[in-house]
C-alpha positions as CSV (number, residue, x, y, z in Angstrom):
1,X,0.0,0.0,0.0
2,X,1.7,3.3,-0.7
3,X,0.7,6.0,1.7
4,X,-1.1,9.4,0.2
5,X,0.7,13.0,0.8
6,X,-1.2,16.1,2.2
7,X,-3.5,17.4,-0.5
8,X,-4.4,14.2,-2.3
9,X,-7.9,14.0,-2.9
10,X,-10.5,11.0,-2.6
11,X,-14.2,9.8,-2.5
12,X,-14.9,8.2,0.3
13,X,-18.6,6.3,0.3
14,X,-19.4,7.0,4.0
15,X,-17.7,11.2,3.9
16,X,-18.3,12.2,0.4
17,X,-15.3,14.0,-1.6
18,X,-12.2,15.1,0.4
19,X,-8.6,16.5,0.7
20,X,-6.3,14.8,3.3
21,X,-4.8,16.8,5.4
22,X,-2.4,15.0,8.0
23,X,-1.1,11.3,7.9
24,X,0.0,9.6,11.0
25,X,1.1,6.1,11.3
26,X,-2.4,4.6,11.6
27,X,-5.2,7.5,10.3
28,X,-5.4,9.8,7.5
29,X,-7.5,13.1,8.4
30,X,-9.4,15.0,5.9
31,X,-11.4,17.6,5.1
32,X,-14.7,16.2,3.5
33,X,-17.8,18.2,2.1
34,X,-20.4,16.2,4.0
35,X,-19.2,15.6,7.0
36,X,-16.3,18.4,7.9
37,X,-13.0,16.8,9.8
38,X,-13.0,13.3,9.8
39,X,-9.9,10.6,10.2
40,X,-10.0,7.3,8.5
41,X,-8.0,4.3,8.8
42,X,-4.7,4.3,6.0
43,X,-5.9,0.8,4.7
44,X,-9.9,1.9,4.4
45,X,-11.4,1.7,1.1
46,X,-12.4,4.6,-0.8
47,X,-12.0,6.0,-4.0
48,X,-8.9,8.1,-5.1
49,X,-9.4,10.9,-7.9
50,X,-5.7,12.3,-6.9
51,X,-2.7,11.5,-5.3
52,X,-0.1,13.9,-3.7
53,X,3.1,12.3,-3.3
54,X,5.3,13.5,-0.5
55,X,3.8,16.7,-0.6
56,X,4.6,17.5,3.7
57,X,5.9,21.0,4.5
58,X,8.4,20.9,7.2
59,X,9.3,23.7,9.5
60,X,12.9,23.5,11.3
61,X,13.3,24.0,15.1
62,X,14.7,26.8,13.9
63,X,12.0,28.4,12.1
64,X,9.7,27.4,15.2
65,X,12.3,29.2,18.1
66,X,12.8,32.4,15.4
67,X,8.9,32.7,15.6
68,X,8.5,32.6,19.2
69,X,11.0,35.4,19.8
């Protein structure tokens, strides 16, 4: 199973259409346009219309501590 990036889209039977918007080890969460914030399991079916691959934005400890000051 290859694991979807932040921003992949997908129909899900249950949630409607959605955008993922976090992956952890066990859940995707998404945005969906029936049912708001939702998680679902990584090997739950559903339907996918786009895939995102790697697409995470990281942010340094760095960039965290600078905006703190």
């Amino acid at each position: 199973m290859e694991l979807l990036g932040i921003g992949s889209r997908i129909n899900h039977a249950e949630y409607g259409f959605g955008v993922v918007t976090n992956v952890s080890a066990k859940m995707y969460w998404g945005i969906f346009q029936k049912e708001g914030l939702e998680t679902i399991e990584l090997d739950l079916e559903f339907k996918l219309i786009e895939a995102c691959e790697d697409d995470v934005e990281a942010v340094s400890f760095y960039d965290v501590e600078k905006s703190l000051r």
